[in-house]
Structure formats: structure tokens, C-alpha cells
N, C-alpha and C positions, 0 to 999 in steps of 0.2 A: 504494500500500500504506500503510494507519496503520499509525501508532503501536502496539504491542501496550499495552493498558491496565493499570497498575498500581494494584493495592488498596492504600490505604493503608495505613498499623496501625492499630488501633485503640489509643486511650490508655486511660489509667487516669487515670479523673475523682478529684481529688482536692479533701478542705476540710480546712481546720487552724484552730482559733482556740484561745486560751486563756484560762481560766476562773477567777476568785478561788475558791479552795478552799474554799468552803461549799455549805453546800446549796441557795442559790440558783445557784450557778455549777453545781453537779450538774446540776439542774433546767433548767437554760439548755443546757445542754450537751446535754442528751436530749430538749428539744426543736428546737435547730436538727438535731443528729440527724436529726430524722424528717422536719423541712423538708426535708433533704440530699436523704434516699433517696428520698422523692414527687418532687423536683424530676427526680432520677435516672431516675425511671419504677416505682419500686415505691411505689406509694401506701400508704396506710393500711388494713390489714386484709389486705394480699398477706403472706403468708409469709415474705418478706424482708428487706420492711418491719419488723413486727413484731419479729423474732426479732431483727435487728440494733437496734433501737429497745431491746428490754429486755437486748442485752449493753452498749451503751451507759452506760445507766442505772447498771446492778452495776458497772462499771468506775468508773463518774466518781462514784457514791456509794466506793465502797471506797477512791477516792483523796482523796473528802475525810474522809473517816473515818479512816482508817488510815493515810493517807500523805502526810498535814497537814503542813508547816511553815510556821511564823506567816512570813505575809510572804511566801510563796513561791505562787505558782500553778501549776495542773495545766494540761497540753494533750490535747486529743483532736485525732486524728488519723483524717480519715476516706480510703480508697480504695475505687473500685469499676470492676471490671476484668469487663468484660463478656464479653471472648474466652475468660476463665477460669470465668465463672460463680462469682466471688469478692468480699464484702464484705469486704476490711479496718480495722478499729477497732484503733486504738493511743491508749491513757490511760498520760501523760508525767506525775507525779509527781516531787520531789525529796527524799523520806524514802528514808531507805538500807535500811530491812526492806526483805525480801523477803516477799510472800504468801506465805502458809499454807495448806492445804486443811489443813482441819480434818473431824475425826470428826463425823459430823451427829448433837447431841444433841438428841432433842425437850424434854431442858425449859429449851433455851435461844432467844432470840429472835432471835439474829446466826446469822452464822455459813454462812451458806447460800449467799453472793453467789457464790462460786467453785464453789460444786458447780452451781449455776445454769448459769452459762458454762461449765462442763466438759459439762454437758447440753443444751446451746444450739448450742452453737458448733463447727463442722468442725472446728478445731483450735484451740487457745490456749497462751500461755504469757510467761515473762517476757525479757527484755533488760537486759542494763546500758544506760545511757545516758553520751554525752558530760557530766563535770560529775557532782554528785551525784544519786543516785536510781537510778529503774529506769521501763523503758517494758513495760507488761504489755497485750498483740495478743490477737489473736482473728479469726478466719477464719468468716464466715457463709457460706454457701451463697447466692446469687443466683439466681433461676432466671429467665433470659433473658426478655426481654419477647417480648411473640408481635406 
């Protein structure tokens, strides 16, 4: 008689780096992003891809925009949990605001990055963090590979 076979778990792939608070660190940060998720198995132009690729972006542009302090750096924080059908994105800033969803005015040019990600994203929202700041998440939708 064998052994009866046990499945393992399935893990939850994870990448963390952190970024100089500018716009090249935005920009860097949304592009290993999308390195992340292709290497993942959601390539470029899949829907999960994408969708987690432009909450990326609005996250780690917002945190160096808005949630700047000189000398300090942002983290992105990526998960992706296949048994869940779940991308999680966490942007680690050290400014102690808290985001704002603001009223969408059309004759302003900001303003949009959170209603973006409220429109994008399964779920979102913010965190205190260890230390000063806040960690503001977001929940893509993955759809399993075939």
C-alpha cells in the first residue's frame, strides 16, 4: 500500500523593492511591476496584467507626489496568490496624510489617481504603518492561467 499523496499549498509569490520618491522611482517601480506579473504568467495585454500594471503606477505616482518626504523612500509591495485569484499591490510611503478621494472636477488636471483605483481594483484602501506614514493596498482580480 503507498503512501496517500499530499498537495502541497500553494504560496503566495511575492516582490518588495524600494524606490527614491521621484518620478523616476514611480516609473521604475511600474515597470518592474509588469516585469513581476509576465514573469508570474500574466503577460502584457492579459487583463491582469494591465489592470494591476496601471494601479501600480497611480499608487507609486501618488506616493511621490503626495506622500514625498525629502530623504525618505517609498516601497511597493507586490503579492500574487493564485489559489485566490488575487493580485496584491501595497505602496509604503512615510508622509503622515492620509488620501483623499476627492470630488472629480473636470477643470482640474489631478485628482483622479484614487477614483482610478476605486474603478480598477477588487478592493482598496489604507493602513497605518510601523514608524511614520501609511501603506495604501489594492486587490486586482487575477484570472488563473489556463
Amino acid at each position: 500500500m503507498s503512501a496517500p499523496r499530499t498537495q502541497s499549498p500553494t504560496q503566495a509569490r511575492t516582490f518588495a523593492q524600494r524606490f527614491s520618491a521621484t518620478r523616476r522611482g514611480a516609473r521604475l517601480a511600474r515597470l518592474l511591476a509588469a516585469h513581476q506579473f509576465t514573469e508570474w504568467g500574466h503577460p502584457h495585454g492579459s487583463d491582469a496584467h494591465d489592470t494591476a500594471v496601471l494601479v501600480v503606477a497611480e499608487l507609486a505616482s501618488n506616493a511621490v507626489l503626495h506622500g514625498r518626504v525629502p530623504g525618505r523612500d517609498f516601497a511597493l509591495s507586490l503579492s500574487l496568490d493564485d489559489s485566490q485569484g488575487v493580485i496584491r499591490i501595497e505602496v509604503t510611503d512615510t508622509h503622515p496624510a492620509q488620501p483623499a478621494r476627492l470630488a472629480l472636477d473636470p477643470d482640474e488636471d489631478g485628482g483622479r489617481g484614487l477614483l482610478l483605483v476605486d474603478a480598477l481594483a477588487a478592493d482598496w484602501g489604507v493602513r497605518d504603518r510601523l514608524g511614520p506614514g501609511k501603506t495604501v493596498w489594492a486587490e486586482c482580480t487575477a484570472v488563473p492561467r489556463i
